[in-house]
Every structure is written in C-alpha cells, then in structure tokens.
N, C-alpha and C positions, 0 to 999 in steps of 0.2 A: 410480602406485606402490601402489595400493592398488585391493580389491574394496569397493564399499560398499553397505550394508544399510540399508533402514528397518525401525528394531526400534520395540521396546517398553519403557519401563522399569516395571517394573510394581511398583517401589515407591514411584514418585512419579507414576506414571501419566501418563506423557506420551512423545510419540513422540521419537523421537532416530537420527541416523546413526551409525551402527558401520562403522569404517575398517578393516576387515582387508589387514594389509601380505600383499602377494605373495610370495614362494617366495623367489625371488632377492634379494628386500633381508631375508631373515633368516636368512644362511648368514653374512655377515660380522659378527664378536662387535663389529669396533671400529665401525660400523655401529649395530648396536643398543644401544650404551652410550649416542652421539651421539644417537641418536633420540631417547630416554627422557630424555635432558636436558634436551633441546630441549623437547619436547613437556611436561615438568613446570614449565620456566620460561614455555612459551606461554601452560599452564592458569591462569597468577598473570591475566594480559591481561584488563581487564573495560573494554569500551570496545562500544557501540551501533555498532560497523562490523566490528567484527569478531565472527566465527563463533568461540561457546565452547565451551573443549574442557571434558569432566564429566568425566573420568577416560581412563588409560591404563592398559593392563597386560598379562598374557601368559597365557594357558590351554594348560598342555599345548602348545606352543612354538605356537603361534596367536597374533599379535602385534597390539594393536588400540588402537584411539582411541572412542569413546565421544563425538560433538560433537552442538552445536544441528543441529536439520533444521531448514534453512531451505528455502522454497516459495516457487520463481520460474525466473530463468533467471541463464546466464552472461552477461556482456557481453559472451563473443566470437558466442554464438550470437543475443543483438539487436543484432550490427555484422553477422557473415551476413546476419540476418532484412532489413535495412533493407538492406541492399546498397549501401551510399554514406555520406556522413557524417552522422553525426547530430545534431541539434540543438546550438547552442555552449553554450546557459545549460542545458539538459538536463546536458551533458558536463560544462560547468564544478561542475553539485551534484553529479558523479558526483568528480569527480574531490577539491572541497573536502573531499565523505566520506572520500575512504583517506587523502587526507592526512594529515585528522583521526587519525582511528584509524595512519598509521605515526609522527605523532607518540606518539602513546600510548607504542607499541612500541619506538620508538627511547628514548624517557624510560627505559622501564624495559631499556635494553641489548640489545635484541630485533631481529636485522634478520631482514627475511624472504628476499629474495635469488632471491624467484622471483618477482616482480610481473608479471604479465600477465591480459589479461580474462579465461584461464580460469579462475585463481584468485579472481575475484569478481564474485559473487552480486548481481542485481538482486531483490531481492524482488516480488513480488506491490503490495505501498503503495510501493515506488519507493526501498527504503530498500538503498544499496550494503553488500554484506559481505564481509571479506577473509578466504580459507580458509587454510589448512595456514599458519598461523604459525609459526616456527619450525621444522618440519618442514621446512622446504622448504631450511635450512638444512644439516640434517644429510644431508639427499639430496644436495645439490650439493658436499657436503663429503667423500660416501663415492665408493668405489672400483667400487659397481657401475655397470654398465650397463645398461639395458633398454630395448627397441625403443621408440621415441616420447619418453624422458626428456628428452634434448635436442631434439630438434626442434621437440618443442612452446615452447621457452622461448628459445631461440638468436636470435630475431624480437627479445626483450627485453633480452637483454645488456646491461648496461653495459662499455665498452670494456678496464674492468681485470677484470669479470668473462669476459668473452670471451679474454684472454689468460692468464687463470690467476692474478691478481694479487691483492692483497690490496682485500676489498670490507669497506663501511661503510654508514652511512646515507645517503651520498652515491649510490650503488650502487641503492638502493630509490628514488630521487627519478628518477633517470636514466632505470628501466624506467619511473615513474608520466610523466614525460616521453614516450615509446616511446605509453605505453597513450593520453595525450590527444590526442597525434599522429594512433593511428590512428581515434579516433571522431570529430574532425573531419576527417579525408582518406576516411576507409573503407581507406587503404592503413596500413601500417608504413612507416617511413623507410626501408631498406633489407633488400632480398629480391633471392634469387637462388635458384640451382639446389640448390645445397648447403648443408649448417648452416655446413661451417667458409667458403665464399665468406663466407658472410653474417655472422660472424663480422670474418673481414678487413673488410669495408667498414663496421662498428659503430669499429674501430681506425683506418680509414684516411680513409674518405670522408663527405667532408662531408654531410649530407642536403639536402635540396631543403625551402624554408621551405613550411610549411603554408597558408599567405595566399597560397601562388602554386597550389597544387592544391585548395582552396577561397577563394576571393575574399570568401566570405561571414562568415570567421573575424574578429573585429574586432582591429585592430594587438596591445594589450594581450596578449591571449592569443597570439598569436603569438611575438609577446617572452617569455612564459611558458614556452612549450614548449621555442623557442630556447636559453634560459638553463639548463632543466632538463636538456637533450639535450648538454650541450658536453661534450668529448670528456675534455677536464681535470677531474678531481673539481672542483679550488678554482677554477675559472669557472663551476661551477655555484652552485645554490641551498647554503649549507652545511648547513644544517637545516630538516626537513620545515613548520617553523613560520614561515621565513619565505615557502616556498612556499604555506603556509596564509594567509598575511594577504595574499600578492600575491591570488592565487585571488579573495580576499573583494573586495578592492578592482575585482576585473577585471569581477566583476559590476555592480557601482555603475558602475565608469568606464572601459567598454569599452575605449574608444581615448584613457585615460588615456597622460602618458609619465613614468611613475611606476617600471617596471622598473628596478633599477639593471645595467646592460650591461657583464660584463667582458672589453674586447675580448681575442683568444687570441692573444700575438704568435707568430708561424709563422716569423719571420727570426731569432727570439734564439738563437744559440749560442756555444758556450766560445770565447772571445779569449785570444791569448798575451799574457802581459804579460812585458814584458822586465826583467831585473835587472842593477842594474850589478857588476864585480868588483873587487875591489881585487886587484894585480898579486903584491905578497908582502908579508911581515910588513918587512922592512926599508924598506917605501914608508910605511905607517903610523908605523913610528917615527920619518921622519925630519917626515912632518908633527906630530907629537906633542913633539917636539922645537922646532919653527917656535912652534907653540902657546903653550910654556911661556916659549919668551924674549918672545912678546907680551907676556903676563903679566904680566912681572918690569920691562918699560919701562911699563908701564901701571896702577901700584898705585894711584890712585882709583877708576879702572876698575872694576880688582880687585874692591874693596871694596863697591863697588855692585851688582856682579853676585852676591856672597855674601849682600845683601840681597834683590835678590828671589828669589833660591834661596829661601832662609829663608821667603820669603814663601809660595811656593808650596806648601814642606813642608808650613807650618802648615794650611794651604787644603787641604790634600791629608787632613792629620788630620783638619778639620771635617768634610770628606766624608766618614770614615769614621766618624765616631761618627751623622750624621746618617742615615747606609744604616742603622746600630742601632738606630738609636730608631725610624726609620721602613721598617719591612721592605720587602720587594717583595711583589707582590702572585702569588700561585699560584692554579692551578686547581683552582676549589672541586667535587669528586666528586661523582656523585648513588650515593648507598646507601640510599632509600627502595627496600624489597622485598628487602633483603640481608639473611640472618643477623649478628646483633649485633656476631660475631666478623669476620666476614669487612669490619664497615662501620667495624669501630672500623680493621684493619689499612689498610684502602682511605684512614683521612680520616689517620691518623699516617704512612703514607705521602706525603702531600699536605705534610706540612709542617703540619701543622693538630694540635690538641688535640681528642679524643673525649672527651662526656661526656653520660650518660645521665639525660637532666633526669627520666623518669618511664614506669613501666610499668599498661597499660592494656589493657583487656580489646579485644579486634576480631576480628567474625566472618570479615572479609576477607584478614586478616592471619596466616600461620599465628605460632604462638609461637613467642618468640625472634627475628622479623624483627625490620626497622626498618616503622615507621606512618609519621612524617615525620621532618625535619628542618630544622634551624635555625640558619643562615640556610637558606633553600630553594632548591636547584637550581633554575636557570632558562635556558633555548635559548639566550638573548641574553645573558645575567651570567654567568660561568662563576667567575669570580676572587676573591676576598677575601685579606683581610691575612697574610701566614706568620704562623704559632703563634695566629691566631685559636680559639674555640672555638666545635666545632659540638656543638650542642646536639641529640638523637635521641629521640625516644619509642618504646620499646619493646614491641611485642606481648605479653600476656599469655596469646592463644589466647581459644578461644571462653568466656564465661562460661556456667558452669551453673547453671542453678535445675531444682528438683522440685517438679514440675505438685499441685496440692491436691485433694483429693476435694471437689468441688460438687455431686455430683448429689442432688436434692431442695431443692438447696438455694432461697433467695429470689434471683432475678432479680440484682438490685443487688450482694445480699450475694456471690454465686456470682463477680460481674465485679472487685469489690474486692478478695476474696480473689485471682483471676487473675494481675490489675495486684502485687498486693504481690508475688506471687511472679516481677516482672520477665516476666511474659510478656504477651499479648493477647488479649483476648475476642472471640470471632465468634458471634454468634447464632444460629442457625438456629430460624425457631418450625415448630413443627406441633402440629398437636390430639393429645388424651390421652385416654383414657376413665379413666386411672386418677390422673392427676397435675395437680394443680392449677392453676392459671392463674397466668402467670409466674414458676414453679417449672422447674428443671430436669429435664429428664428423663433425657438419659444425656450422657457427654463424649465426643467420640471419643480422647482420649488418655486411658491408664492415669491413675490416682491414684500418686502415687509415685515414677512414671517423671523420669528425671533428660534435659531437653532445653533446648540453647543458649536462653540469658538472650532475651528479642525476641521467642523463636518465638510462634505464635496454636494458642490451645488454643479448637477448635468446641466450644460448648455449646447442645443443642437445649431450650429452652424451649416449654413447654405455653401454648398459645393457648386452655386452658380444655377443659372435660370434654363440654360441648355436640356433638356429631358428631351429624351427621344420615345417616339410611341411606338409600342408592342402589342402584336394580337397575339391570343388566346388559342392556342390548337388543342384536338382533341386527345386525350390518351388513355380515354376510358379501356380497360383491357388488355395494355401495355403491360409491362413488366414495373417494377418498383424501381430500379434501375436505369431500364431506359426512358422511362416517362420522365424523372427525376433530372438525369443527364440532358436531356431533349428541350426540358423549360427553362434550366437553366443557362443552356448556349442561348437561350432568345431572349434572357436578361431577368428571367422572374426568379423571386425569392421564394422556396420553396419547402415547404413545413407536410411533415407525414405523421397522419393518425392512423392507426389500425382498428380493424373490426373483424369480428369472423362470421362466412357464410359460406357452409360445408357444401354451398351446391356449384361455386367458383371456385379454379386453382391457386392453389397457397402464392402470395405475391405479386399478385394482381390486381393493378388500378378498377375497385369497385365504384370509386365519384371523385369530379371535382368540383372544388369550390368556383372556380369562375367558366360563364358558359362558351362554350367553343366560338371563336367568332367575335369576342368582346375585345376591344382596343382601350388599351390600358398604358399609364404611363411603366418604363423603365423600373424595374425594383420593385414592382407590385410583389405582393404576397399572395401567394394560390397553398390552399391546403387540398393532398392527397389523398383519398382514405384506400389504403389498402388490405388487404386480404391478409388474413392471420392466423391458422389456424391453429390450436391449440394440442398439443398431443401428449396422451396419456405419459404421464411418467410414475415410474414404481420407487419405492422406499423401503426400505428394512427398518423396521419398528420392529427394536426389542425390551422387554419389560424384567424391569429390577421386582420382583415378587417380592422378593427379601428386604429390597430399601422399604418399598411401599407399607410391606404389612408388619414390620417389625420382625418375621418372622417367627422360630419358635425353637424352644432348648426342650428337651425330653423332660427336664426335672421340673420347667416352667409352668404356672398356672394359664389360663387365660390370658390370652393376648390382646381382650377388648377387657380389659377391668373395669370399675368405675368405683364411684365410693363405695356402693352397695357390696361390702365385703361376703356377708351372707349366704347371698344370691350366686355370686362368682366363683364361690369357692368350689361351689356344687357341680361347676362347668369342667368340662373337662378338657386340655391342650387339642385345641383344633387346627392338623397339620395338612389341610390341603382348602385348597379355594378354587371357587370358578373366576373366570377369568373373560371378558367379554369386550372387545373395538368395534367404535363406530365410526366410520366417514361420514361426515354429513348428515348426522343422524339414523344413518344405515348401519347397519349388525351386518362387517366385513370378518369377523372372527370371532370363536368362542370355545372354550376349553373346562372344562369342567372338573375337579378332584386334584388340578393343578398342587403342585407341593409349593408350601408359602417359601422355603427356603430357598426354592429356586432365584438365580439371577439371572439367569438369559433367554426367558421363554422369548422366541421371535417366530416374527409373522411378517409380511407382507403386504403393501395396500398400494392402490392403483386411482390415479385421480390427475384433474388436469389443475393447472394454479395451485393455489392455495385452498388448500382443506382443513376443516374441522375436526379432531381425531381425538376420540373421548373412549378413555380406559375405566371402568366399571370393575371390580374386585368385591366377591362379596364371602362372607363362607356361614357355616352351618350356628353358629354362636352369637349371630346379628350383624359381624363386625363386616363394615364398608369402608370401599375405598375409591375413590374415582378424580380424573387427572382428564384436564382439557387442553390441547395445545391446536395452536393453530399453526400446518405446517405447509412453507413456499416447496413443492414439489420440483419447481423449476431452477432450484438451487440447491434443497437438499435432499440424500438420496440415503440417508439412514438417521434414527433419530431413539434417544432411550427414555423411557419413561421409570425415572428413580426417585 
C-alpha cells in the first residue's frame, strides 16, 4: 500500500521510516478520512511488539506515516529462508509476543485485521514487531483495489473476514492461529490456485491438524492452534489474553491437557415445534362454563386455592423490590484513552454513573483524555452493579516548566536549580582554559525556554583549567589500526570515515583532518578517512512464477481477463512466459517460454552494496508483470520475488 523510505529526522536525530501511500489509495476522500483515524488512534499504541508510529500527515496531497525503523527481517522471509517448520518454543516466544502486543490493541479498541508474517518484523535481538496497526483496518475497510492487496493476506482470513462479515478481536486471534500454523508446518492450513478458492476453504473446510504434518509439535500447542483456527468466532479463544496465558502455560507444559476444547456441533439445526389450536371461541366457553360450576360445588376448594394465589402474589412483590435493591449486573466499558466526553457518554450508556475523581498532568496522555479508571476494565471481569460509580482521572496534557540560567554556575548549585524547575540534570564534563572546575560552562537548552515538566536539560561542567598541549603526527598510509591506536596514546579523540580508492590497499589512512605538525589542545578531534574497498557479493534470486502470474488450470480461461468478456473468450490459456532481471537497469538474466506454474525459477546476480533488481514477466496474451526491490548485498545473500 505504500512506498517506504529510510529518512532522517533531524530534529531528534535519529533514523526513522516514512510510509508514502501510493496513487491509488489517495483518490478515494472516504479512504483517507478512514486512514487518518485509524492511523491517530494507532499512534496512542505504546507497547514493545509493536512498530510506533511518530506522526501522520499530508504535503501537497503526498500522504504519509512517519514510524520506528526497525532492523531485521519479516517472519514470512525466516519461514522462506528455513524452508520447513521452525523451532516450537522459538515460534511459541514469536507468537506469546503479538499476543501480547494484540492484547494491547484490543484493550484500547484497536483491531488490526491483517495479521500475517509479512506484517511482523523479527528484529536483529529476536524481539517480534507488529506493523501497520490500524492501517490495515482502513485498507480492508476501503473500496480500492490494488494488484497484490488481497493476495498477499487471503492465506490469513478469518472465515467471517473471507465472506465479508463483521470482524472483531476474535478475527485477529484466528489469523495469529493461521500465522502459528504456518511456522510450525512451513505450510498455511489451506492454499489453492486462487484467492477467492482459498477463501471458500477458510469458510468450508476443515484444515488438517498441525501434529499430523509435524509430529514434532507437542499435543498442547496443537490444541492451541486447533482452538485459535475454529471456524466459529465463540469456539475460539474470546480474547487475546486468554490465548496469552494458554501460550505461557504451553511453554512450562508442553503436553499439558490444560486447553479448554469447545466441541463445534455440525448436526444442530432449527426443529419444528408443534402448537396445539383450540377449535373456536364457543369450545372455550363451554369449558369455562365446566370450570365455574366446579367452583361453585367445591367452596373449601375455593377458598384454599385464593390462598395460595395470595401467596404467590405476595412472593412475586418480594421479587420485585428484591431486583431493586439488588440490581443486575451490566457490562462495565473500557474508556481509558477516550476523551472525557465521549467516556462519560460510553459509561451513562452502560447504565453506570460518571464521575471525575481528579485531573493530572501526563506526558502520555493527550488533554482532556481519560488516564484510568475505577473500577478497572479487565479481559475476564467485564460486569459491575447497574448505577454503580466509575470513578476516571483525567488528563491535564503535558506540564510545562522553564529551563533556568546555570551557566557559571556551581556544579551542585546548577543540578538543584534544574530539579526545582521539575526537570533533569545530565552532565557532560570536559576541560576549560577559561572555567573553573566544577562550574558549568554552557547548557545546551536556552535559559527561559518553556519544556514539558521531566524533560533532561545537558549541562557541561569544566574538569578544571589544566589542558595539556598535543602535536599532530603524520599517519597518512598507516594502517586503520595503528594510526588509530598511535593518536589515541597522544590524547586525540578520534572519528573514522571511509571512502574507496582501488588504486591504495584496503585499510589504509588515505587523509587527515588536522595537518601534521599542528599543536592542539588535549581531546581535540581528528577525523580518519580510510580505505574501503567494496567487494562484489552474489545473491540467489529466485522467482515465484506461479505467486506472480496467478498461474494457470488446464480448464482455465485467460489469466489476464478484463470486462471485455468477448474479446477474452476468444483468448486461449497461455501456459508459459518470458521472464527477464535487471541490476541496475542492466538485463543480468532472461528466459523465455518459462512455464507460469513454475515456483522456483533461480538465478544469480552479482553487485557491490545495495542494488536495484527489477523482475519483468510478460507473455503472449499482453499480460505483464514487474516487481522492483532494492537489495543490501552486504547482508543478504538470497532473496524471492512472490
């Protein structure tokens, strides 16, 4: 759905990815109302498994997302890379993570609705991260289409998301079911030719239990998957936390039989029940007649039967003052993260009393939300007393304090002042020739400057007036190592850039910044630049034929249809394609008559850094295909184009 960028922010100085939406999701207005919703309730989301978004917004009709860069891979490409299933208790901390984190999401009303491995990130330390929060919402919610949207996600469905129906957190559990499935099998539970086949078989057909396409999966976790996968929302898990605490337990006790199992009756349907008639009103009256002459021979009877009337009346009152006194019990809301307005209307809806115990300052909170509440929504307690009172604490927004002038000032004196002004001290010392020892010598924030109550204000203190002078030797031609070791015994701080020049040997001081000979104070900074030569690395690029072109069925029309029914029908199943990779805009391969069915045509490419590698598919019937990635050679050494 999107182009994405590694920028720069260069007022916080640190790297970040910029999401620029594509062409075709920024023509529909109700489109990007949905987006911008989504994606302001996703940015509230602070949770260690999920990818934060820093802002959203639009330049000159340019429509973009601003999130965390995270550095590693997807888990569909280390279920490729490993080609089979992967480790259980590996999978099982992959999977306790998004739990985690769609508990989060789901707390605060949030479904994501596209759960599958390309959506998250294995980090580098092994730590799982879930992308396009909510985003993924408003895509599957809008009216466009675009090549790859569904395809890629249709593998994940849950069965009422496959037919159009209304999804919930139950929906997000069912795809994380799908996702554990397939890292213990290496396969998905069902695949076919087409999205909507596969589609039908998410709705119709039972899948095939995971213990029986790996044996090595332990009972526990198979029951897990089982339960998470049923076709029924309410036979599955109902909330992400109880699939969290199963998760936890499955680690401790593999082939525990701790699962609760709700079998899915497949026989129950609607029964007639039959009702009796009465034939006409003069049948009734003459038994109502029969009735009252009982009656009239039976006045002890009578008399007894107007007691326990009586009786029952009365029993019937105590029931009702007793429902008064002691209400029923309703479900208690969660309105932590809601504006004040919208939490009071949500809990007097509920049958409950709003009332706002107290407002507080919170950097996390914008103003005017709710911070908590009292009693506390909880996954498993949903309920409390009608006309009970919740008690809310309300956002004040961030507090402000103004930063103080310290500079000169004493050490101590300079951190006290800090603290009183609600903020925090960071020290940084270095030498002075002009400032005292343990005095300060500059702040990097203004005096004056008005910054949230917490923030840390750097102040750099003088380590004393003593500096000793150091000259500059040469090490033009040295080693990176020993030049580096050599300035730094003579007291200089020292920073290395590289650059490559094929006509010097790899690791060799080609300049430095200060000239041989220059007398410099103690701690100066000299930059390196050394030699770096780059060297070819190769890759195995291999190409899904079959993801890309749809493929083809013998009985199948046209694989490039269009409305023009006509026209297409006349076309006849075209079963091979050429096939053609470019580096860099260079034709490194090309293959011609290629069978579209195929899935592992591979090839080879050879390049130094990061390359441009653009796959072209065309075949005899007009139909095209072409796929651009930009690949780091110097970390990846195989890559698939599907």
């Amino acid at each position: 759905m999107a182009i994405v960028y590694k920028a720069k922010d260069v007022i916080l100085n640190r790297n970040v990815a910029v999401k620029v939406l594509r062409d075709e999701f920024t023509t529909d207005a109700e489109f990007i109302k949905r987006f911008e919703t989504e994606a302001q309730s996703a940015a509230r989301l602070t949770h260690a498994n999920i990818v934060s978004i820093y802002d959203v917004g639009v330049d000159d009709g340019i429509y973009y997302i601003v999130m965390e860069l995270v550095k590693g891979k997807t888990l569909k490409e280390i279920i490729v890379e490993e080609g089979g299933p992967l480790p259980w208790k590996w999978s099982m901390n992959v999977a306790i993570q998004i739990a985690s984190a769609l508990d989060t999401a789901h707390c605060n009303n949030i479904i994501h609705r596209d759960i599958k491995p390309h959506n998250i990130i294995i980090t580098e330390d092994g730590v799982a991260k879930i992308t396009d929060f909510g985003i993924a919402k408003a895509v599957s919610n809008s009216t466009i289409t675009a090549f790859g949207t569904t395809i890629g996600s249709v593998h994940y469905f849950s069965p009422e998301h496959a037919r159009g129906g209304y999804t919930d957190a139950k929906s997000d559990i069912y795809s994380l079911g799908v996702v554990m499935y397939e890292m213990l099998t290496g396969k998905v539970p069902f695949d076919a030719d087409t999205p909507v086949s596969v589609a039908l078989k998410h709705m119709q057909e039972e899948p095939i239990e995971p213990i029986k396409l790996n044996p090595n999966i332990p009972e526990a976790i198979n029951k897990i998957i089982m339960k998470a996968i049923q076709k029924d929302p309410m036979n599955r898990y109902q909330t992400s936390m109880e699939l969290l605490q199963d998760l936890k337990e499955a680690l401790k006790n593999p082939n525990g039989d701790f699962v609760e199992e709700i079998p899915y009756d497949k026989t129950a349907r609607t029964q007639k029940i039959g009702t009796e008639q009465y034939s006409n009103r003069s049948e009734r009256g003459k038994k109502q007649n029969k009735f009252q002459k009982w009656v009239s021979n039976h006045k002890k009877l009578s008399v007894f039967l107007g007691l326990v009337l009586l009786f029952f009346l009365a029993f019937g009152g105590t029931m009702t003052f007793l429902s008064i006194t002691n209400p029923p019990e309703v479900d208690m809301p969660n309105v932590v993260g809601m504006h004040k307005e919208e939490a009071k209307k949500a809990i007097e809806e509920a049958k409950l009393v709003y009332e706002e115990e107290k407002e507080e300052y919170n950097k996390e909170v914008e103003e005017g939300h709710i911070i908590s509440q009292n009693p506390a929504y909880f996954d498993r307690y949903h309920s409390v007393k009608q006309g009970s009172t919740v008690k809310v604490v309300v956002s004040k927004g961030t507090e402000k304090a103004t930063v103080p002038n310290v500079e000169g000032k004493e050490r101590e004196e300079a951190i006290k002042l800090i603290e009183e002004a609600k903020l925090k001290a960071e020290i940084i010392e270095e030498t002075s020739k002009t400032i005292a020892e343990n005095h300060v010598i500059k702040q990097e924030t203004d005096p004056d400057s008005e910054v949230s109550a917490g923030d840390t204000v750097k102040i750099h203190v003088s380590t004393g007036t003593g500096i000793k002078e150091i000259t500059m030797t040469n090490v033009v031609g040295k080693t990176e190592s020993s030049a580096k070791s050599e300035l730094e015994g003579l007291g200089f701080k020292v920073t290395i850039n590289y650059e490559e020049n094929t006509s010097k040997d790899n690791g060799t001081v080609l300049k430095q910044s200060l000239e041989s000979g220059k007398k410099v104070d103690e701690g100066t900074s000299v930059t390196l630049t050394v030699n770096k030569v780059q060297e070819d690395k190769t890759a195995t690029i291999t190409i899904n034929v079959k993801s890309l072109t749809g493929g083809y069925t013998n009985s199948s029309k046209s694989e490039n249809s269009t409305e023009n029914k006509s026209e297409e029908e006349s076309k006849t199943v075209e079963k091979t394609a050429d096939v053609e990779l470019l580096v860099n805009d260079k034709s490194v391969y090309s293959s011609t008559g290629v069978d579209k069915n195929k899935t592992d045509l591979s090839t080879t490419i050879t390049g130094k850094g990061t390359v441009t590698v653009k796959l072209i598919i065309t075949d005899k019937n007009g139909g095209n295909w072409s796929r651009t990635q930009s690949i780091n050679l110097n970390s990846t050494n195989k890559y698939t184009f599907q």
